[in-house]
TORVEX-864137 format. One record per residue: x, y, z of N, C-alpha, C in turn; residue number from 1. Coordinates in steps of 0.05 Angstrom, whole numbers. Each point is the difference from the previous one (the first is absolute). Layout:
<finus>
<finu><n_u>X</n_u><n_v>Y</n_v><n_w>Z</n_w><ca_u>X</ca_u><ca_v>Y</ca_v><ca_w>Z</ca_w><c_u>X</c_u><c_v>Y</c_v><c_w>Z</c_w><guvo>NUM</guvo></finu>
...
</finus>
This chain:
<finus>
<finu><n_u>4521</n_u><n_v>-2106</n_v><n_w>-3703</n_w><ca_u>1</ca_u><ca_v>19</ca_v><ca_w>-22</ca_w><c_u>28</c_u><c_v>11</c_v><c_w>-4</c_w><guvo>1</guvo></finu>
<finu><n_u>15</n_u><n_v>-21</n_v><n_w>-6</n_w><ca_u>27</ca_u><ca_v>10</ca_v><ca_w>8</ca_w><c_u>6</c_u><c_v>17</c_v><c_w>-37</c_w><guvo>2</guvo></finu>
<finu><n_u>13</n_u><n_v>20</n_v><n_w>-11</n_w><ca_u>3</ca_u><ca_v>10</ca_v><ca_w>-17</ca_w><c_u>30</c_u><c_v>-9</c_v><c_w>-16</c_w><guvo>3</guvo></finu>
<finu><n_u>-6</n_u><n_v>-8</n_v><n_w>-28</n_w><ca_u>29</ca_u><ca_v>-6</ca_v><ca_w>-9</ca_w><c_u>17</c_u><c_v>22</c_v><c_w>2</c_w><guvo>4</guvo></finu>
<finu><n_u>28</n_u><n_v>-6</n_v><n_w>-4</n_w><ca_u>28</ca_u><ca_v>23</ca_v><ca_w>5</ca_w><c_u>-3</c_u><c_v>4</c_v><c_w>-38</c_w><guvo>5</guvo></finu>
<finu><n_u>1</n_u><n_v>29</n_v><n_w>12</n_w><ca_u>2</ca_u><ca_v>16</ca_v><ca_w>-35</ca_w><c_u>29</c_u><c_v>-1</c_v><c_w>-7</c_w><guvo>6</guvo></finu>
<finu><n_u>15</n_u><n_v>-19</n_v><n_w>-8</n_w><ca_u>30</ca_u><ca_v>-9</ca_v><ca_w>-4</ca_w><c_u>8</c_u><c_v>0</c_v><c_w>-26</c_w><guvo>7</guvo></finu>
<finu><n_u>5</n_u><n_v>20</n_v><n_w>-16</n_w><ca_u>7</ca_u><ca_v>-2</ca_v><ca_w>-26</ca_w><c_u>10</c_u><c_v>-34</c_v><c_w>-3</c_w><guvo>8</guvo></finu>
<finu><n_u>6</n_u><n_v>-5</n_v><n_w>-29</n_w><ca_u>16</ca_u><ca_v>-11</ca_v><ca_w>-4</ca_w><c_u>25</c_u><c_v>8</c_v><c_w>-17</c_w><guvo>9</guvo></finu>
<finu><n_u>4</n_u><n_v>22</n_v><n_w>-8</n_w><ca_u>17</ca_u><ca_v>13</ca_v><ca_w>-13</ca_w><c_u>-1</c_u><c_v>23</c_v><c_w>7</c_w><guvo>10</guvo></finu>
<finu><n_u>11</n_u><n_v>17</n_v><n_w>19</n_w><ca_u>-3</ca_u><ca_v>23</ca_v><ca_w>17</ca_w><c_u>4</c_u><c_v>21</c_v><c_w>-19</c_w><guvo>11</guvo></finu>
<finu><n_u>29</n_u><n_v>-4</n_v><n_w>-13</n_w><ca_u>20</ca_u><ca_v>21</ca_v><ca_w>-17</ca_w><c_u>-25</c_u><c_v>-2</c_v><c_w>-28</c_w><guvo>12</guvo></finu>
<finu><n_u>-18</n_u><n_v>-12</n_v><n_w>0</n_w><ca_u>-11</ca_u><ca_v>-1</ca_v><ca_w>-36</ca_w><c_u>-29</c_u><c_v>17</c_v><c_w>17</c_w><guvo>13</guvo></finu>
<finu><n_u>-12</n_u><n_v>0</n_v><n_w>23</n_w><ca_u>-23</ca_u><ca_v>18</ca_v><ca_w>21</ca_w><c_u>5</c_u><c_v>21</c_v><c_w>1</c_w><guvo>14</guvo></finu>
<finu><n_u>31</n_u><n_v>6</n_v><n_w>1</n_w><ca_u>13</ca_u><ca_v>17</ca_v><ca_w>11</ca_w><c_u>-1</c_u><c_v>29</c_v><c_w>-33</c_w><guvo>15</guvo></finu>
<finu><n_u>6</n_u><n_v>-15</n_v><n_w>-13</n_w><ca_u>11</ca_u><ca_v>10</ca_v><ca_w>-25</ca_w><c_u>-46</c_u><c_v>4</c_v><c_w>-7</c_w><guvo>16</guvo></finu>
<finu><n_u>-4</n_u><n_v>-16</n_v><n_w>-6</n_w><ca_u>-33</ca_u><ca_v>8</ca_v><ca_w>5</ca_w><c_u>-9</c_u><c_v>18</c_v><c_w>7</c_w><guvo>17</guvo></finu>
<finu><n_u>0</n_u><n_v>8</n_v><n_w>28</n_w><ca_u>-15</ca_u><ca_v>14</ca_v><ca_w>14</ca_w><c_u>10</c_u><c_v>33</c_v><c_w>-8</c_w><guvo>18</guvo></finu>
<finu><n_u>26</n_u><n_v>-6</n_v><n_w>0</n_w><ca_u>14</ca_u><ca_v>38</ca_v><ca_w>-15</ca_w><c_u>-13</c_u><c_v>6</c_v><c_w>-24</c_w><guvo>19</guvo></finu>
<finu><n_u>4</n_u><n_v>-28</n_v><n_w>-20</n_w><ca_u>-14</ca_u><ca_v>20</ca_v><ca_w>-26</ca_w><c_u>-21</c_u><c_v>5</c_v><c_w>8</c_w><guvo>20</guvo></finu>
<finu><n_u>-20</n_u><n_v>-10</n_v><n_w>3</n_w><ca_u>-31</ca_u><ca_v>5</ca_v><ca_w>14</ca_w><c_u>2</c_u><c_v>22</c_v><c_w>18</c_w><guvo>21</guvo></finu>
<finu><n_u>13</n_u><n_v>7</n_v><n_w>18</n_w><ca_u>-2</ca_u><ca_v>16</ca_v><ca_w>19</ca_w><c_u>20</c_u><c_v>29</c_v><c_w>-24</c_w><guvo>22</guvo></finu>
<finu><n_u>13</n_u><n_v>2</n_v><n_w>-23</n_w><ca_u>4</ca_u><ca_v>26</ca_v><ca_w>-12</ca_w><c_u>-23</c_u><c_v>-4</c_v><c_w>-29</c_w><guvo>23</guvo></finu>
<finu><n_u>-11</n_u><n_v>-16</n_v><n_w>-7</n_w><ca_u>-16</ca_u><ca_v>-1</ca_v><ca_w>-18</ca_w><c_u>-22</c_u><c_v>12</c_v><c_w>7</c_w><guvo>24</guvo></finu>
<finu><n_u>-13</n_u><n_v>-6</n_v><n_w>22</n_w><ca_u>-27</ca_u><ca_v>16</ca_v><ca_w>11</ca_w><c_u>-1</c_u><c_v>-1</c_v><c_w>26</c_w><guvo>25</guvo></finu>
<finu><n_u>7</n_u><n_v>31</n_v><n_w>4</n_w><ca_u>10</ca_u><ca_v>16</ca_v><ca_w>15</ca_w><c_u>-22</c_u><c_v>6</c_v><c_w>11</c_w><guvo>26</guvo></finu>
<finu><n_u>-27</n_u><n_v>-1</n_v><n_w>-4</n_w><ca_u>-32</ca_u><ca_v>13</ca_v><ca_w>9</ca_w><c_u>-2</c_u><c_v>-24</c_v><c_w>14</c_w><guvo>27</guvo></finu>
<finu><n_u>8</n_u><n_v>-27</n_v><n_w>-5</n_w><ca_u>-3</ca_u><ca_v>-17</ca_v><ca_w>12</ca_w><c_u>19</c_u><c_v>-19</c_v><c_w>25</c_w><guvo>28</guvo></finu>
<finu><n_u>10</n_u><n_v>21</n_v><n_w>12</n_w><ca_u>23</ca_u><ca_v>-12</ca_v><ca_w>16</ca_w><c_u>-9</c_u><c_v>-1</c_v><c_w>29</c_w><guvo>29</guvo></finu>
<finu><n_u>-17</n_u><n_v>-10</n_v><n_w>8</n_w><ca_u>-12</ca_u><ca_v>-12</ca_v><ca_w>21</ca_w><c_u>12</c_u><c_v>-29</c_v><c_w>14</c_w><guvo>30</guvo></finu>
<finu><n_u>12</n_u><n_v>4</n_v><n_w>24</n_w><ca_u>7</ca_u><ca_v>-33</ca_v><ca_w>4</ca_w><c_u>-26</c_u><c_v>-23</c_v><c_w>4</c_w><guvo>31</guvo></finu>
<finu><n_u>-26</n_u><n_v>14</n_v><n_w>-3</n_w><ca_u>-19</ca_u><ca_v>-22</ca_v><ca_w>-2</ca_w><c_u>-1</c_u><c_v>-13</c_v><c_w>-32</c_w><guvo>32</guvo></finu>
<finu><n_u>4</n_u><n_v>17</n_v><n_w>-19</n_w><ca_u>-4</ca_u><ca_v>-7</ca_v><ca_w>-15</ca_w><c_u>23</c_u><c_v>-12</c_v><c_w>-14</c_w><guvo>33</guvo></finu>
<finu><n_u>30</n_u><n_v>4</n_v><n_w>0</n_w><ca_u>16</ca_u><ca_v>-15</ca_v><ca_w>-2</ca_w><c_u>4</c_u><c_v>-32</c_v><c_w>6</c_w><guvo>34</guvo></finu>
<finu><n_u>-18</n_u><n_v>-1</n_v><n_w>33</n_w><ca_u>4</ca_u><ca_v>-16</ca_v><ca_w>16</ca_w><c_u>-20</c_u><c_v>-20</c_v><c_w>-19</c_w><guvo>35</guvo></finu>
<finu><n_u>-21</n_u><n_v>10</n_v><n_w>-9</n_w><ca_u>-27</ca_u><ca_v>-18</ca_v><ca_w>-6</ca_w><c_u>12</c_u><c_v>-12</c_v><c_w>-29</c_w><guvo>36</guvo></finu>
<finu><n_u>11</n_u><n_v>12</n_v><n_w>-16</n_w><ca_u>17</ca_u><ca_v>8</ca_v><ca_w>-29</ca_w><c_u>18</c_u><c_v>-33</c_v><c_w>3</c_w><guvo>37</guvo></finu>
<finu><n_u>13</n_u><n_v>3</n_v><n_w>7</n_w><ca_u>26</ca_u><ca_v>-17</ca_v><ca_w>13</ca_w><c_u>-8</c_u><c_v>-24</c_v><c_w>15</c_w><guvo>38</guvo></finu>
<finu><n_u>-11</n_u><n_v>8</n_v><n_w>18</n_w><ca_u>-13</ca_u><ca_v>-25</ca_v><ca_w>25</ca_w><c_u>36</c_u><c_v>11</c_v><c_w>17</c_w><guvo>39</guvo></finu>
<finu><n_u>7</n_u><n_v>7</n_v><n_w>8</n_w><ca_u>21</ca_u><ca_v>14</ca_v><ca_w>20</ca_w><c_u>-3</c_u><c_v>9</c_v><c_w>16</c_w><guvo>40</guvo></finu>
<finu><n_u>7</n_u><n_v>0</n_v><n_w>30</n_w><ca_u>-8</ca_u><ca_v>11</ca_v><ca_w>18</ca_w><c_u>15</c_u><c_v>35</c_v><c_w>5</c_w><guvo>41</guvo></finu>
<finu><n_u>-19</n_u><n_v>12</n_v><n_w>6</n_w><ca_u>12</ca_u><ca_v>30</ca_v><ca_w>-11</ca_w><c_u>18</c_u><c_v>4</c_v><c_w>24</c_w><guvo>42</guvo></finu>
<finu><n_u>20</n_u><n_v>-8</n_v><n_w>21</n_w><ca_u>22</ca_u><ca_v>-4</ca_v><ca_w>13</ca_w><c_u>24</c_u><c_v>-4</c_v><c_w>-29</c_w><guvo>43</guvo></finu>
<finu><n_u>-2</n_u><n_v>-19</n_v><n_w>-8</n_w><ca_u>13</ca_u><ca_v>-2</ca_v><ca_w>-23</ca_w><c_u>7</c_u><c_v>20</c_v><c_w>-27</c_w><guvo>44</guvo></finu>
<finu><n_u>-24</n_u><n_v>11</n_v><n_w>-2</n_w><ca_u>-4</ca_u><ca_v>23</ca_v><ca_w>-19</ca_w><c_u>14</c_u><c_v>21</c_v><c_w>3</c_w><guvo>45</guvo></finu>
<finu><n_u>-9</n_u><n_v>2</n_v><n_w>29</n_w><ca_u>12</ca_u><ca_v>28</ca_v><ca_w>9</ca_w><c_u>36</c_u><c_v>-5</c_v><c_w>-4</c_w><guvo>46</guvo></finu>
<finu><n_u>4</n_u><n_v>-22</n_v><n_w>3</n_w><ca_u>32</ca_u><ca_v>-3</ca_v><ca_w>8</ca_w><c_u>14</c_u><c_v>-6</c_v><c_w>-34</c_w><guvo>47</guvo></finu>
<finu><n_u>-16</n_u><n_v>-12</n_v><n_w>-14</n_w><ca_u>7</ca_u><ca_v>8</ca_v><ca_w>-25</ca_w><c_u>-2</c_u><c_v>27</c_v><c_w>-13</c_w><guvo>48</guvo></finu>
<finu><n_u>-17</n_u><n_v>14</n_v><n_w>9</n_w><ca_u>-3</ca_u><ca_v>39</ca_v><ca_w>-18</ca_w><c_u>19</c_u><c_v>4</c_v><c_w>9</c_w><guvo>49</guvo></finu>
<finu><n_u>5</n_u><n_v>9</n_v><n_w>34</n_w><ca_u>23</ca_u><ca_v>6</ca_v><ca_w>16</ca_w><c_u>28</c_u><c_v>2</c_v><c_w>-12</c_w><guvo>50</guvo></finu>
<finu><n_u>3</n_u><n_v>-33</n_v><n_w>-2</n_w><ca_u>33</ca_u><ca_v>-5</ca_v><ca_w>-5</ca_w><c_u>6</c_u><c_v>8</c_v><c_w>-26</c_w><guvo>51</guvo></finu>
<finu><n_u>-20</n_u><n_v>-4</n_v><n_w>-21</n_w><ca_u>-5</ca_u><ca_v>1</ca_v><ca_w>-31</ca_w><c_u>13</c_u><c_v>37</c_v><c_w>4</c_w><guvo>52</guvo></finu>
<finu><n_u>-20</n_u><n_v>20</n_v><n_w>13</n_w><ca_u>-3</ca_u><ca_v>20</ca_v><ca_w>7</ca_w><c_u>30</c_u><c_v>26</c_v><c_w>4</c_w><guvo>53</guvo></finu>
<finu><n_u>14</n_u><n_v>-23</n_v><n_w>22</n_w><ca_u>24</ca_u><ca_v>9</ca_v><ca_w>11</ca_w><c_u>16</c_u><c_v>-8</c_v><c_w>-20</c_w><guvo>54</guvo></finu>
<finu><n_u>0</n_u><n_v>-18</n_v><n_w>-10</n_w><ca_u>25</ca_u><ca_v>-12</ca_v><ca_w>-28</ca_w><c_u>-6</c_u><c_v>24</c_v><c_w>-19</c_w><guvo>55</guvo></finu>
<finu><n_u>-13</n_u><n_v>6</n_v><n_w>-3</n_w><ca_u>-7</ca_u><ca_v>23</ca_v><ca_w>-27</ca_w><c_u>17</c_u><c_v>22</c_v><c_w>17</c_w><guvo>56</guvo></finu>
<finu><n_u>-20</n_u><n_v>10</n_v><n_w>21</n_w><ca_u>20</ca_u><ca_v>33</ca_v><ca_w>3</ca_w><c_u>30</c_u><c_v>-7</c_v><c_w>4</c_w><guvo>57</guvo></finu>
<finu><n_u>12</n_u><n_v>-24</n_v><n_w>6</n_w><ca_u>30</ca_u><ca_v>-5</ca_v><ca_w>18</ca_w><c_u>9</c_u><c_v>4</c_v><c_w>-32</c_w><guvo>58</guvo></finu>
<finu><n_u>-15</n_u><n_v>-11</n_v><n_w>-29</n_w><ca_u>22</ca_u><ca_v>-7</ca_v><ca_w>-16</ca_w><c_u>-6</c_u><c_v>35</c_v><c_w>-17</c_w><guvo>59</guvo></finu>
<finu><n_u>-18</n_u><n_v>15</n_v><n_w>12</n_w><ca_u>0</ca_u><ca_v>23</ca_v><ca_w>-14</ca_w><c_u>11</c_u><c_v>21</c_v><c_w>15</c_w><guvo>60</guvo></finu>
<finu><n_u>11</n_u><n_v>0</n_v><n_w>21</n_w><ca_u>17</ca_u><ca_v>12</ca_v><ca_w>13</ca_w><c_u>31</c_u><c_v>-9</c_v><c_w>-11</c_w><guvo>61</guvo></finu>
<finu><n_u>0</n_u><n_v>-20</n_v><n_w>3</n_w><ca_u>28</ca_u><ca_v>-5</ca_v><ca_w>-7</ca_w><c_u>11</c_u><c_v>2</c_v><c_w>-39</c_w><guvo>62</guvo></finu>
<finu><n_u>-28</n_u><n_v>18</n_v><n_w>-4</n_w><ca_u>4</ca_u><ca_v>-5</ca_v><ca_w>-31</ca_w><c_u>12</c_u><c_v>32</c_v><c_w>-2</c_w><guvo>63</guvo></finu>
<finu><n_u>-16</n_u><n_v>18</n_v><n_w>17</n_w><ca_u>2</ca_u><ca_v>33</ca_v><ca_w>2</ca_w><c_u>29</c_u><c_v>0</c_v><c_w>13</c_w><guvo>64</guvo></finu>
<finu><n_u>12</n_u><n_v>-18</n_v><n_w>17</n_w><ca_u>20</ca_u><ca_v>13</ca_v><ca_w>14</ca_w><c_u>19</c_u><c_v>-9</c_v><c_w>-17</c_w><guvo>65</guvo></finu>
<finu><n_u>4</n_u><n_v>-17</n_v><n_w>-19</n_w><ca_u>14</ca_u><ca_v>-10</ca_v><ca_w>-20</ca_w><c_u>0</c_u><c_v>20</c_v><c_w>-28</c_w><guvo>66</guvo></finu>
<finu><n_u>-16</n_u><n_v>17</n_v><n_w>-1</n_w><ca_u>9</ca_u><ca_v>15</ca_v><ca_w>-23</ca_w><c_u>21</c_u><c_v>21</c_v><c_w>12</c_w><guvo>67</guvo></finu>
<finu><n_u>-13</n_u><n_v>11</n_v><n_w>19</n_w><ca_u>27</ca_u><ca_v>22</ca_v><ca_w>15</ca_w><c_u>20</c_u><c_v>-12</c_v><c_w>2</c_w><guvo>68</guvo></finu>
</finus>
């Protein structure tokens, strides 16, 4: 019962997926349900909100320290 590898084939087009979905509906941000949504294993998910996550505050910090 060996289980196939949940392996995108286009990570960056999953990637870009899962954000709009995950700020579109926001009641719905469950990694089961992303996971089921997608077929992605929510290891993955997590590491896409994450990085998706930290790129946002890094470029909105550097947006505030740039007006001063």
């Amino acid at each position: 019962m060996n289980t196939k590898l949940r392996i995108p084939d286009n990570p960056e087009l999953i990637a870009k997926q899962v954000m709009e979905y995950y700020f579109q509906y926001p009641e719905a941000n469950s990694l089961k349900e992303i996971e089921e949504i997608f077929n992605v294993s929510p290891r993955r998910i997590r590491k896409i909100i994450s990085d998706n996550l930290k790129k946002r505050l890094d470029n909105s910090l550097l947006r505030r320290c740039a007006r001063h």
